[in-house]
C-alpha positions as CSV (number, residue, x, y, z in Angstrom):
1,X,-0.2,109.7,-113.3
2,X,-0.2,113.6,-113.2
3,X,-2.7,114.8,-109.9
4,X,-6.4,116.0,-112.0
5,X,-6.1,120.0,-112.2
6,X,-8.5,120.9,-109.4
7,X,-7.8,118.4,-107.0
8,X,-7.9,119.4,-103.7
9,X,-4.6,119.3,-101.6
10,X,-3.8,120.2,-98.3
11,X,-3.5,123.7,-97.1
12,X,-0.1,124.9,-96.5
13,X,0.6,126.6,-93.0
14,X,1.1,129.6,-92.2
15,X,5.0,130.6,-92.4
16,X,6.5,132.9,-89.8
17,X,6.3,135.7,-92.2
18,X,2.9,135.3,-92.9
19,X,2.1,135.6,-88.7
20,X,4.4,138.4,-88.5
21,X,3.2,140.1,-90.5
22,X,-0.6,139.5,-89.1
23,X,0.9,140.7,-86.3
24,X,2.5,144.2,-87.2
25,X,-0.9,144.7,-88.8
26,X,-3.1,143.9,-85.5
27,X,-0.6,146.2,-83.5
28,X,-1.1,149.2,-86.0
29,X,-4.7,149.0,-85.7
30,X,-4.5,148.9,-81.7
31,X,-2.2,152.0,-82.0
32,X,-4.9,153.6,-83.9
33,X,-7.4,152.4,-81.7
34,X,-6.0,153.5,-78.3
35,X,-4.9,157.0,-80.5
36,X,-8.6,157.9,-81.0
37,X,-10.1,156.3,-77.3
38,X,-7.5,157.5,-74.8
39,X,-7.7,161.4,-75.7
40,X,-11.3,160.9,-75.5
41,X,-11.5,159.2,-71.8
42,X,-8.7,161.4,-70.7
43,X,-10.6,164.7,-71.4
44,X,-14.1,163.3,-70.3
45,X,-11.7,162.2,-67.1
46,X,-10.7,165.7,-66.4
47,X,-12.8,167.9,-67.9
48,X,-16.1,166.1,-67.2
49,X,-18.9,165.4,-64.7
50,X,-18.5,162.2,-62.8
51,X,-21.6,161.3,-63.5
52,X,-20.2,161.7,-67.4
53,X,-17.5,159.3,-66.5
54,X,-20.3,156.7,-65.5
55,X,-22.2,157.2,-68.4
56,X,-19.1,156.1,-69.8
57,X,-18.4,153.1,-68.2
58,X,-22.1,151.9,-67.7
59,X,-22.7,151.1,-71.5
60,X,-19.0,149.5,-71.8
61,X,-19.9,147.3,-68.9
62,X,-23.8,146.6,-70.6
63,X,-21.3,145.3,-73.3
64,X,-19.3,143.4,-71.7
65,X,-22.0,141.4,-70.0
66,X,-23.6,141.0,-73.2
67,X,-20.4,139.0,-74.2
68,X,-20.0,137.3,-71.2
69,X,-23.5,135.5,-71.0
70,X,-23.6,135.1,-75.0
71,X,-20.5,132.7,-74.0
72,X,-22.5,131.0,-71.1
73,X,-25.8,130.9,-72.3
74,X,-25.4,130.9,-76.7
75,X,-28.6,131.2,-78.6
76,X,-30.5,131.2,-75.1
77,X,-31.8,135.4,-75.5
78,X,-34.0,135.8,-72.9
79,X,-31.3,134.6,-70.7
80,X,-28.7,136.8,-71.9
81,X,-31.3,139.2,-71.4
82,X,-31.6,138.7,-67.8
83,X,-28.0,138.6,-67.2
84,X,-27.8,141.8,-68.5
85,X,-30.5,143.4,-66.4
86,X,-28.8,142.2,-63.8
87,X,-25.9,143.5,-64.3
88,X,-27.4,147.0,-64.7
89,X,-28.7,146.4,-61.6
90,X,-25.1,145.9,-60.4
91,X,-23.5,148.9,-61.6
92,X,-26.4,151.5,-60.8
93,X,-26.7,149.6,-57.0
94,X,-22.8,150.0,-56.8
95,X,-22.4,153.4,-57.7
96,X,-25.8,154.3,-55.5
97,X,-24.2,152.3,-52.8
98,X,-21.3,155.2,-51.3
99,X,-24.9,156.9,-49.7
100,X,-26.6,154.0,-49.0
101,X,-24.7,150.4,-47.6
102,X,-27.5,148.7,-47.4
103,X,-28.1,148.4,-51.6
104,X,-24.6,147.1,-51.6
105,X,-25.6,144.8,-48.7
106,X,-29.0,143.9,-50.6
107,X,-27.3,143.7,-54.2
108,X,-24.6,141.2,-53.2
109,X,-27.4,139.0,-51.3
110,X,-29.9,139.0,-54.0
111,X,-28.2,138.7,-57.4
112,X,-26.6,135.5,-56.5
113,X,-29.5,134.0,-55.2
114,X,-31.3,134.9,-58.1
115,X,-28.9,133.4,-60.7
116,X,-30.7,129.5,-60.0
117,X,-34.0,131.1,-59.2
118,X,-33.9,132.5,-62.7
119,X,-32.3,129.4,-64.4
120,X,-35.5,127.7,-63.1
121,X,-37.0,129.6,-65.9
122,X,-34.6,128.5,-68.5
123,X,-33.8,125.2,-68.0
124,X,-32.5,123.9,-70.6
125,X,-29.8,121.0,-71.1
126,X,-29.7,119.7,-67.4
127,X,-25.9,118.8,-68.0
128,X,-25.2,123.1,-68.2
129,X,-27.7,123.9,-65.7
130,X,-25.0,124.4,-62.9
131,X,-22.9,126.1,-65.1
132,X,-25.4,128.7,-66.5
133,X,-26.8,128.7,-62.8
134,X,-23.7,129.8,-61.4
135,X,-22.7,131.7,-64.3
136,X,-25.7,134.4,-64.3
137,X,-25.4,134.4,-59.8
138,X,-21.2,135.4,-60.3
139,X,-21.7,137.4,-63.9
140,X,-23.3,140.3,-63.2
141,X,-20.9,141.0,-59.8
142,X,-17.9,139.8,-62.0
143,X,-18.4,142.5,-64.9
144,X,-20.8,145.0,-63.2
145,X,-19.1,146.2,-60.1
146,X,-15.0,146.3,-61.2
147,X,-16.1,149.0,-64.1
148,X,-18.3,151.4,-61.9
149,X,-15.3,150.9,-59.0
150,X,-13.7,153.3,-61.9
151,X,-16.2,155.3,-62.0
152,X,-16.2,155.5,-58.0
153,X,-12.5,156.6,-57.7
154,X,-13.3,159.8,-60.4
155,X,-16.3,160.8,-58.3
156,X,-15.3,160.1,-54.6
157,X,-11.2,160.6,-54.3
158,X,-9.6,164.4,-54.4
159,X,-7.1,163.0,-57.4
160,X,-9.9,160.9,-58.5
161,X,-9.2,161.2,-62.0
162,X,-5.4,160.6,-61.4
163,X,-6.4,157.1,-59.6
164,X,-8.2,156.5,-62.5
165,X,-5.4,157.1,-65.2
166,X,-3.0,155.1,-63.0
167,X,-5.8,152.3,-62.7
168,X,-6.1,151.9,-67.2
169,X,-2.3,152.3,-67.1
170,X,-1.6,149.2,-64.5
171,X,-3.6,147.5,-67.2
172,X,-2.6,148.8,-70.5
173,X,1.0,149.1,-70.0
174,X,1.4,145.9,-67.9
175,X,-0.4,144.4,-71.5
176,X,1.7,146.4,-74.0
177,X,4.9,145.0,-71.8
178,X,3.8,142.2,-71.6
179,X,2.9,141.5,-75.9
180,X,6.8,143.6,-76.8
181,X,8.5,141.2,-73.9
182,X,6.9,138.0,-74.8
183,X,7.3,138.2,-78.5
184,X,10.9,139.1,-78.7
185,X,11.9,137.6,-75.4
186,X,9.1,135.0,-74.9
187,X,10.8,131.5,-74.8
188,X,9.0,129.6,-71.4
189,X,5.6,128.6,-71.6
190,X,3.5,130.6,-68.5
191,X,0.2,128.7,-68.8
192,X,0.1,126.5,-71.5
193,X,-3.1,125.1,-71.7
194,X,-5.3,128.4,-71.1
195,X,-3.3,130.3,-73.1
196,X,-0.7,128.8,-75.5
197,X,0.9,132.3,-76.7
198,X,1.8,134.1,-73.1
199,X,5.3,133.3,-71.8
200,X,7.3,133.5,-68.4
201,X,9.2,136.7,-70.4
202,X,6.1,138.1,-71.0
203,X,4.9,138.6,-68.0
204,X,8.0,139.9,-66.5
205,X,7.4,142.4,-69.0
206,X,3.6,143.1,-67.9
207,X,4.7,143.7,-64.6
208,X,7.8,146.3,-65.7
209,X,4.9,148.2,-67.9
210,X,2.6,148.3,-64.8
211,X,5.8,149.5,-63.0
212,X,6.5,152.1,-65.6
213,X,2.7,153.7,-65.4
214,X,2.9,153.9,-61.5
215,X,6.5,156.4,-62.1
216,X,4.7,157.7,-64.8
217,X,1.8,158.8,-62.8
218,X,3.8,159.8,-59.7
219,X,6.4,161.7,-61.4
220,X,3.6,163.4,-63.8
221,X,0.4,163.2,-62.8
222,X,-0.3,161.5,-59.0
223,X,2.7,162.7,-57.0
224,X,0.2,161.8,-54.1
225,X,1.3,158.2,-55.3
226,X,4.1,157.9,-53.4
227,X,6.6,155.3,-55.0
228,X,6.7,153.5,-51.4
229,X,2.9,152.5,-52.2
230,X,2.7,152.9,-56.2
231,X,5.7,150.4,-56.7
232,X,3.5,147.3,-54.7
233,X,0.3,148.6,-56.1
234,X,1.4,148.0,-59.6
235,X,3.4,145.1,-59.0
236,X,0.1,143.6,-57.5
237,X,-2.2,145.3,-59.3
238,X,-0.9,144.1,-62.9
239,X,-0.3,140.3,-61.1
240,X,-3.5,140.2,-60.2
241,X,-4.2,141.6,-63.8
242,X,-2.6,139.4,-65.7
243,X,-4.5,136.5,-63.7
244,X,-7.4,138.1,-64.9
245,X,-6.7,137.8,-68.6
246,X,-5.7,134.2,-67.8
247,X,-9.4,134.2,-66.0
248,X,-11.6,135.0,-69.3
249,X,-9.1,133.0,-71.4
250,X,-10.2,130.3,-69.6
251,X,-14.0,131.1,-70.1
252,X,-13.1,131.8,-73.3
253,X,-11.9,128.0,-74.2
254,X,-13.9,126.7,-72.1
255,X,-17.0,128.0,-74.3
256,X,-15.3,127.3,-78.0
257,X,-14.7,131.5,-78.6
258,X,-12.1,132.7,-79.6
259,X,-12.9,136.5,-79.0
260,X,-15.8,137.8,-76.8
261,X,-16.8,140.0,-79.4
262,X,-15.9,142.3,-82.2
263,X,-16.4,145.3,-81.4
264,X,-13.2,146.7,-80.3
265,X,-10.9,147.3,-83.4
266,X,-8.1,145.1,-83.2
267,X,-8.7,144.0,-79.8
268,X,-12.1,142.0,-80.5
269,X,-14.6,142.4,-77.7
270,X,-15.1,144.7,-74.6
271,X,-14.0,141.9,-72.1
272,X,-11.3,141.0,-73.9
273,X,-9.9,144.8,-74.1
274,X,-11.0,145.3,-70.2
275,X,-10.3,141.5,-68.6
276,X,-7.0,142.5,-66.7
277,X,-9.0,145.9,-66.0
278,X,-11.6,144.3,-64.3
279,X,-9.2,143.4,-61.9
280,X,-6.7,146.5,-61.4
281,X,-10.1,148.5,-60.8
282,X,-11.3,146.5,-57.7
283,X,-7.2,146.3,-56.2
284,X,-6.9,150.0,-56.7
285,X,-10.8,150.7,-55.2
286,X,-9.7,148.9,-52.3
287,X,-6.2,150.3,-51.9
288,X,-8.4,153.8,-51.5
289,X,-10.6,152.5,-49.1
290,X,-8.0,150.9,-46.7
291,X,-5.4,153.9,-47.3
292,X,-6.6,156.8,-49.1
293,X,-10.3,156.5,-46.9
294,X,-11.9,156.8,-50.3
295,X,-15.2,155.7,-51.6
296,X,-16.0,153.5,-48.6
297,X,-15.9,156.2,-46.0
C-alpha cells in the first residue's frame, strides 16, 4: 500500500555539500566581521588613550562573563548578576592594581572566598551547589583579569600597542591556521570528546599561524620582538591558546550550549571569539613582566 501523502519520514542528513557550503558561508561572514572590528581596535590601539583601550575591553569582558555564568547558573539572574559584579570588580581592581599591590593582593583573596559565601544566598539544587560555588569564586578571575592584562600592555609597555597586536595575532592566526589546516589537512582526532571537529593537522596549523603573527610583528611592527624570544612566545603562547579553546569547549558541553552567545557575527559569543585570547593575554603579560619589566614593575 502506497505511504498516506503527509506521512512523516525521516529527515535526511546533511550531505557534504550541504556542510560545505555552511561552511564557506560562516567563513565569509567572519571575514566581514574581523574587516569592520580590526581597523577599528587597531586605530583606537594607536591612536587612542589607554584608558580608551580599557573602555574597550571592559564592556567585552562584562560580556563575556555574562555568558559565562548564564552557562553556570541558567535562569538563576540574580546570580548571574553577581557574577558579573564581580567581575567588574576584577577588571577595574586589575587595571588599578600597577599603583597599588595590595587591591591585587585583596582582589585575589576576596573574590574566591566570596563565590560560596554568595552561593549561600542562592542555593538552589544542592547537587550544583559545588559547581556554581566554584564557578562564581574562579569566573570572575578567569574572564576579568586576561582581558584588562590587554589593556595593561597598551598602557604600561613603550611598544605597548605593538605587544598588543602580537597578543590578538597569537590568537587569531593560530585560529585561522588552525580552521584552513584542519579542514583540508585534518585526518587525526586531537580531542575527541571535547571537541569532535579539531584535528592533530589542525593544530599544527594553529601553531604555524601564531608563528607567522610573531615574524609578522617583528619584521613589521615589534622589531623589539626579537625572533630568539617571539618564536617560543608564539609557539607557547598559541599552545597554551588552543588549550584554552579546548577549556570553554569543555564548559561549553558540559552545560548543554552550543555557543556562549550570539552576539559576534559568525563567531557566536564573546568567549567563544576571545577563549584562546584569554590565555595568549595572561602568557604575553607575564613574558613582560619577567623580561620586558613591564606592568609589574
Amino acid at each position: 500500500m502506497a505511504e498516506a501523502r503527509g506521512a512523516h519520514t525521516a529527515p535526511s542528513l546533511p550531505s557534504s555539500r550541504d556542510e560545505a557550503r555552511k561552511a564557506n558561508t560562516n567563513l565569509a561572514v567572519r571575514v566581514a566581521t574581523a574587516a569592520v572590528g580590526a581597523p577599528l581596535i587597531i586605530l583606537l590601539l594607536y591612536k587612542g588613550a589607554p584608558w580608551g583601550f580599557y573602555l574597550l575591553v571592559l564592556p567585552a569582558t562584562l560580556i563575556g562573563a555574562w555568558e559565562l555564568f548564564n552557562m553556570t547558573h541558567p535562569e538563576d539572574r540574580p546570580s548571574q548578576v553577581m557574577g558579573v559584579v564581580l567581575t567588574a570588580l576584577s577588571s577595574v581592581g586589575m587595571w588599578l592594581s600597577a599603583g597599588d599591590p595590595r587591591i591585587l593582593a585583596t582582589m585575589v583573596v576576596a573574590i574566591p572566598l566570596l563565590g560560596p559565601l554568595l552561593t549561600l544566598l542562592r542555593l538552589g539544587d544542592m547537587k550544583t551547589a559545588a559547581l556554581r560555588a566554584c564557578a562564581m569564586g574562579f569566573g570572575p578571575l578567569f574572564v576579568g583579569i586576561p582581558l584588562t592584562m590587554l589593556a595593561m600592555l597598551r598602557r604600561d609597555l613603550p611598544d605597548g600597542p605593538g605587544y598588543v597586536l602580537v597578543t590578538i595575532m597569537f590568537a587569531w592566526f593560530g585560529d585561522t591556521g588552525g580552521y584552513f589546516a584542519g579542514r583540508f589537512l585534518g585526518k587525526h582526532k586531537l580531542y575527541e570528546a571535547v571537541s569532535p571537529k579539531k584535528t592533530v593537522e589542525g593544530s599544527i596549523g594553529g601553531l604555524a599561524g601564531s608563528v607567522f603573527g610573531a615574524l609578522i610583528a617583528h619584521f613589521w611592527f615589534l622589531p623589539s620582538l626579537s625572533l630568539a624570544h617571539g618564536i617560543p612566545l608564539a609557539l607557547v603562547a598559541g599552545a597554551l591558546g588552543q588549550a584554552g579553546d579546548l577549556g570553554e569547549s569543555v564548559l561549553k558541553r558540559s552545560t548543554g550550549v552550543k555557543d556562549s552567545g550570539a552576539i559576534v557575527p559568525g563567531h557566536g559569543g564573546i568567549l567563544d571569539r576571545v577563549d584562546a585570547l584569554l590565555v595568549t593575554s595572561a602568557v604575553v603579560f607575564l613574558y613582560s613582566i619577567w623580561f620586558l619589566k613591564g606592568p609589574a614593575q
